[in-house]
TORROTOR-807093 format. One record per atom (N, C-alpha, C, CB): atom name; residue number from 1; x negated, y negated, z negated. Coordinates in nm, 2 decimals, padded with zeros to 4 digits. Glycine has a CB too. Example, Ala and Ser with C-alpha at 12.3 -4.5 7.8 and 13.67 -1.06 7.14 Angstrom:
2
N, 1, -01.32, 00.57, -00.78
CA, 1, -01.23, 00.45, -00.78
C, 1, -01.32, 00.33, -00.78
CB, 1, -01.13, 00.45, -00.90
N, 2, -01.28, 00.22, -00.71
CA, 2, -01.37, 00.11, -00.71
C, 2, -01.29, 00.00, -00.79
CB, 2, -01.41, 00.06, -00.57
***
This chain:
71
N, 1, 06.26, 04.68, 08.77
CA, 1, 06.18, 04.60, 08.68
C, 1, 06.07, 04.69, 08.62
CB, 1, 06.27, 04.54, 08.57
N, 2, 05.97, 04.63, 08.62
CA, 2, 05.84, 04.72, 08.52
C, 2, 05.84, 04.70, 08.38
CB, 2, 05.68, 04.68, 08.55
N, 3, 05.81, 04.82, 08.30
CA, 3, 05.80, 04.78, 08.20
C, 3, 05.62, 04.87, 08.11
CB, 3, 05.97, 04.81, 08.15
N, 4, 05.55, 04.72, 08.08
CA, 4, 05.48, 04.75, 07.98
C, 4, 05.43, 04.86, 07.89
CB, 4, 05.52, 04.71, 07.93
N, 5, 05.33, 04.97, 07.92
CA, 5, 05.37, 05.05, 07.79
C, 5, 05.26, 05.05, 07.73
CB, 5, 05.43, 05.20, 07.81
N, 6, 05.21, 05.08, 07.57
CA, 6, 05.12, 05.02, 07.48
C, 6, 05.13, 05.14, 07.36
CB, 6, 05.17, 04.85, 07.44
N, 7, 05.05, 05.19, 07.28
CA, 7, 05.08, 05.31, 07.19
C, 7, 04.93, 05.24, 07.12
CB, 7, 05.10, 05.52, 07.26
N, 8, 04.95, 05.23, 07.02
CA, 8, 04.85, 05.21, 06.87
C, 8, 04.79, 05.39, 06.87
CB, 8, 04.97, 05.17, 06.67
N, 9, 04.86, 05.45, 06.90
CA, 9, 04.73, 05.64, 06.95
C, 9, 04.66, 05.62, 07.04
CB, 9, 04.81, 05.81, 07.04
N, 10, 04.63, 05.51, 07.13
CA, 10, 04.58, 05.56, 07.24
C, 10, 04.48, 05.46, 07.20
CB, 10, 04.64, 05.56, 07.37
N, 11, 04.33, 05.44, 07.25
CA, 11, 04.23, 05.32, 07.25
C, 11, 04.27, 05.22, 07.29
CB, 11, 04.12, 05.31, 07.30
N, 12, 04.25, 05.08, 07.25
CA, 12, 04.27, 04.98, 07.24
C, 12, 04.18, 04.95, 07.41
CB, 12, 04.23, 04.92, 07.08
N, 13, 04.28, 04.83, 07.50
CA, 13, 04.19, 04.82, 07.60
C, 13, 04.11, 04.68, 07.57
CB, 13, 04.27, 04.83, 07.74
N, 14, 03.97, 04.67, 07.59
CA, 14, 03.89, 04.57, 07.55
C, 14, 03.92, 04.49, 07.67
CB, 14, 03.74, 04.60, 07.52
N, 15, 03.97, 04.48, 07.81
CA, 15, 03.97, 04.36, 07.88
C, 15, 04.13, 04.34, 07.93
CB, 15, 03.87, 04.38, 08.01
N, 16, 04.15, 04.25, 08.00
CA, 16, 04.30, 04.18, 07.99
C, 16, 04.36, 04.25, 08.06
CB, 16, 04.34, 04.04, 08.04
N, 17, 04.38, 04.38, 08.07
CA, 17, 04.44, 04.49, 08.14
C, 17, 04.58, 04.53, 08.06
CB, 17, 04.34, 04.62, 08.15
N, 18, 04.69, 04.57, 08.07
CA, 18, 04.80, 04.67, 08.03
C, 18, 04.73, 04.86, 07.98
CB, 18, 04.91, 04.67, 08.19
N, 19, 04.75, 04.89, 07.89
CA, 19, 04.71, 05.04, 07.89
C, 19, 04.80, 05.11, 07.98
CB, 19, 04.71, 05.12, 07.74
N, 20, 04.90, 05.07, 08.00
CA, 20, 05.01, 05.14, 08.13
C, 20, 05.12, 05.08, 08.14
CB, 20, 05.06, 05.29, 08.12
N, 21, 05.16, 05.05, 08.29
CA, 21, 05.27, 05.02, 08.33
C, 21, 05.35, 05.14, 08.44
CB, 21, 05.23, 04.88, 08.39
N, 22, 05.48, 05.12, 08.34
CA, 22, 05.63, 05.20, 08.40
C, 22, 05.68, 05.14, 08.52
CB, 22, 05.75, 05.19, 08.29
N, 23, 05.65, 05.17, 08.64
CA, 23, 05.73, 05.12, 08.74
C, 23, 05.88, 05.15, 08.74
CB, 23, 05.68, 05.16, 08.86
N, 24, 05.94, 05.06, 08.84
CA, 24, 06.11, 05.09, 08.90
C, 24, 06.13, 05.26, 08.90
CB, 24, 06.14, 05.01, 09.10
N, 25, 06.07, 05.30, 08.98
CA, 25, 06.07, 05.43, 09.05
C, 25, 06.04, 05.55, 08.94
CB, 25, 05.96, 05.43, 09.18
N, 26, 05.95, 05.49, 08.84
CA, 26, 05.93, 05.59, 08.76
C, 26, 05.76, 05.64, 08.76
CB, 26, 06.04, 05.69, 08.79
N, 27, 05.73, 05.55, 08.83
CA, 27, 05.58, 05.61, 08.85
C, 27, 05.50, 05.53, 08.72
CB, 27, 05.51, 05.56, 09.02
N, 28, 05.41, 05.60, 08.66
CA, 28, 05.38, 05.56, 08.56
C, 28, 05.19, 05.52, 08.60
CB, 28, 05.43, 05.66, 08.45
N, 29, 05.13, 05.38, 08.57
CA, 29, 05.01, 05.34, 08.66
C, 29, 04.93, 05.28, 08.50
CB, 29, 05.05, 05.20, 08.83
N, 30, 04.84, 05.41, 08.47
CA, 30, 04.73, 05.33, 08.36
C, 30, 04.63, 05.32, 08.39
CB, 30, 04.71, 05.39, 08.23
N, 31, 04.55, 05.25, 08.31
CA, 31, 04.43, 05.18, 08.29
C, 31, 04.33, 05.30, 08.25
CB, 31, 04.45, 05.06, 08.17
N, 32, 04.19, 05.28, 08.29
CA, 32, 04.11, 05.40, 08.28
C, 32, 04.10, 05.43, 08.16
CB, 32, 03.98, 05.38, 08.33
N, 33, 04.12, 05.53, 08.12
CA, 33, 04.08, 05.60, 07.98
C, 33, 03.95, 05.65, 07.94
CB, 33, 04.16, 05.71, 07.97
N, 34, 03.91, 05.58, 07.84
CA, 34, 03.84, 05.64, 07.80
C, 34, 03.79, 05.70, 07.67
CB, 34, 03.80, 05.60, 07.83
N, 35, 03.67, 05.78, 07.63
CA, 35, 03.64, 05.85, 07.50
C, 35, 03.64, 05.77, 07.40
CB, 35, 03.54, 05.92, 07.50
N, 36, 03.75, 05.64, 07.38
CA, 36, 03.72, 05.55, 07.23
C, 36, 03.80, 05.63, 07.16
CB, 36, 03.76, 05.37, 07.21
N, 37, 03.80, 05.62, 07.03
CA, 37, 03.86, 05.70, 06.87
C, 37, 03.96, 05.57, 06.92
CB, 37, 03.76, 05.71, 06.67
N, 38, 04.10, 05.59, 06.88
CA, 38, 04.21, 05.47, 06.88
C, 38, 04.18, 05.44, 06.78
CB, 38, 04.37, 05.49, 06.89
N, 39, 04.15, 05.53, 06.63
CA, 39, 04.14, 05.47, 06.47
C, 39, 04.02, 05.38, 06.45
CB, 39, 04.12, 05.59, 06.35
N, 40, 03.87, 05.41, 06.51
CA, 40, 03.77, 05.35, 06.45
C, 40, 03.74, 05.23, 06.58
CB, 40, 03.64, 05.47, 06.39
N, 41, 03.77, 05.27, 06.72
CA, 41, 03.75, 05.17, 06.83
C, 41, 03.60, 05.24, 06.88
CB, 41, 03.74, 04.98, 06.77
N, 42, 03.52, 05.32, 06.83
CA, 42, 03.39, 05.35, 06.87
C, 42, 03.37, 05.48, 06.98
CB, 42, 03.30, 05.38, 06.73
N, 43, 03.33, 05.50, 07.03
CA, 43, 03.35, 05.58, 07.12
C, 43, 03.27, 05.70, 07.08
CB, 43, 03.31, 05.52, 07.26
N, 44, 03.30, 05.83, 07.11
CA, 44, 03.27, 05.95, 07.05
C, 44, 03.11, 06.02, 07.12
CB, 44, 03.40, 06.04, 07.07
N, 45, 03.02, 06.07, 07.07
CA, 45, 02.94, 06.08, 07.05
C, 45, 02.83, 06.20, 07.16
CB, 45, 02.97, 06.09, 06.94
N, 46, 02.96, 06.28, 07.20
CA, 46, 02.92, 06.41, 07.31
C, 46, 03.02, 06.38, 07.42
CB, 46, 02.95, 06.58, 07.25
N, 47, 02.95, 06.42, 07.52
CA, 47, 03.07, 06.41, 07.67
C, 47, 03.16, 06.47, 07.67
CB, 47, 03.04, 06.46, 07.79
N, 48, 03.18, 06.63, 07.57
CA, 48, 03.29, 06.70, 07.58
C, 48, 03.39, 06.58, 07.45
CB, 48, 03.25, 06.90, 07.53
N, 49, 03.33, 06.57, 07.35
CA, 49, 03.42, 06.48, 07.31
C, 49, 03.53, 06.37, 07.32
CB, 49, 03.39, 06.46, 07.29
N, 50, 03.40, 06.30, 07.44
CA, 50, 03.42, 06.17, 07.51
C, 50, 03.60, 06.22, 07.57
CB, 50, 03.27, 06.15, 07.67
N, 51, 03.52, 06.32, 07.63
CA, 51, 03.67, 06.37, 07.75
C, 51, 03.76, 06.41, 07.69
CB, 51, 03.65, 06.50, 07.86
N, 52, 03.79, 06.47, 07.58
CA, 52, 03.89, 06.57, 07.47
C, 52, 03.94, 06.40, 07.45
CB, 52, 03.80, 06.69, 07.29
N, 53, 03.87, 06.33, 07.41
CA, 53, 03.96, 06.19, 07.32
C, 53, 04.03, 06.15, 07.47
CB, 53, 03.83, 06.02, 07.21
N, 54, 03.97, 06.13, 07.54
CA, 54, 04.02, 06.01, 07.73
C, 54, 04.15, 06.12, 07.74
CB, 54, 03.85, 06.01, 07.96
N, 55, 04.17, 06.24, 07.76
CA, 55, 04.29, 06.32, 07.75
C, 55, 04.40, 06.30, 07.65
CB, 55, 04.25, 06.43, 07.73
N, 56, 04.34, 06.30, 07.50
CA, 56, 04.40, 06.27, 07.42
C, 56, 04.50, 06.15, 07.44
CB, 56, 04.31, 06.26, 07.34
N, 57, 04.45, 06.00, 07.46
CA, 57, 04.48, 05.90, 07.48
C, 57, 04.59, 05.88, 07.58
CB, 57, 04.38, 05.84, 07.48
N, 58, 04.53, 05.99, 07.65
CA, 58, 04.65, 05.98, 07.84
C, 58, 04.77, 06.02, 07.78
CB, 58, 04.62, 06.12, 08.02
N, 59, 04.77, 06.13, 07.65
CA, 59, 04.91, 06.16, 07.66
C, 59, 04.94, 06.08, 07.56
CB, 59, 04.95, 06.32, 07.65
N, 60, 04.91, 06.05, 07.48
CA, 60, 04.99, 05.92, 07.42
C, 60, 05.01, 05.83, 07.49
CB, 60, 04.93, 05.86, 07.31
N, 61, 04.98, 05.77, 07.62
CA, 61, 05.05, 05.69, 07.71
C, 61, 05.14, 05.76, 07.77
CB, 61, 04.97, 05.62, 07.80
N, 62, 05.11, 05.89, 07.79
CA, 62, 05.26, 05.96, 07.86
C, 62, 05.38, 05.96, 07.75
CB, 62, 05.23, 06.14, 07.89
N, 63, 05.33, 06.00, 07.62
CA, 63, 05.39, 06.04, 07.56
C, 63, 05.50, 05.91, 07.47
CB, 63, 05.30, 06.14, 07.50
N, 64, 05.47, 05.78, 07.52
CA, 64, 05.50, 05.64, 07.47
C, 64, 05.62, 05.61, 07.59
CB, 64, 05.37, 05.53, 07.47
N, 65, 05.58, 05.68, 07.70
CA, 65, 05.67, 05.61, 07.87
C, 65, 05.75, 05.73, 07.85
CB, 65, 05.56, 05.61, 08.07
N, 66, 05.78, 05.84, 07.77
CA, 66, 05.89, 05.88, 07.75
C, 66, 05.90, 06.01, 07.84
CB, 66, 05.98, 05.77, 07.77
N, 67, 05.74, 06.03, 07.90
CA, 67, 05.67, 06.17, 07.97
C, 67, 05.62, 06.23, 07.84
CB, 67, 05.53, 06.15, 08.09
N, 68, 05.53, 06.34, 07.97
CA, 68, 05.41, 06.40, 07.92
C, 68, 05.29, 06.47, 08.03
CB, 68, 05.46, 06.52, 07.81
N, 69, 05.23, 06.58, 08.02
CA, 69, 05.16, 06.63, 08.07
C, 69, 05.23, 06.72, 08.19
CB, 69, 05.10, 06.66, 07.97
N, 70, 05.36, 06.78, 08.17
CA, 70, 05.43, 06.85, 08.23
C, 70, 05.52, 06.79, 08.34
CB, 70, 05.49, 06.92, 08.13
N, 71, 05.53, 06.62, 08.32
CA, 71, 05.60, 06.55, 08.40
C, 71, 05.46, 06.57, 08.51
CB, 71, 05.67, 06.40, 08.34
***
């Protein structure tokens, strides 16, 4: 069974997508990340930023599915 995964840290997804889904197997399948602030919804201002926050956000979906960066 899949299961859903969703974290208020990570940006909010603007279209009818899942921010990540937990497969059977364990494989974990998200939605493109990108440089939005999770707090304000606006997206950050420099490319290095952009990328620091889209990282940011991945591991709060890792870090919700009960991974991380090291899985």
């Amino acid at each position: 069974m899949k299961r859903v995964v969703a974290t208020k840290s990570a940006a909010a997804m603007y279209n009818p997508v899942s921010q990540a889904t937990l497969a059977r197997n364990g494989m974990l399948y998200t939605a493109g990340m990108i440089g939005r602030s999770p707090e304000t919804g606006q997206m950050l201002e420099t490319f290095d930023d952009q990328a620091h926050q889209a990282l940011r956000n991945l591991g709060a979906l890792l870090h919700e599915a009960g991974g991380s960066y090291a899985d």
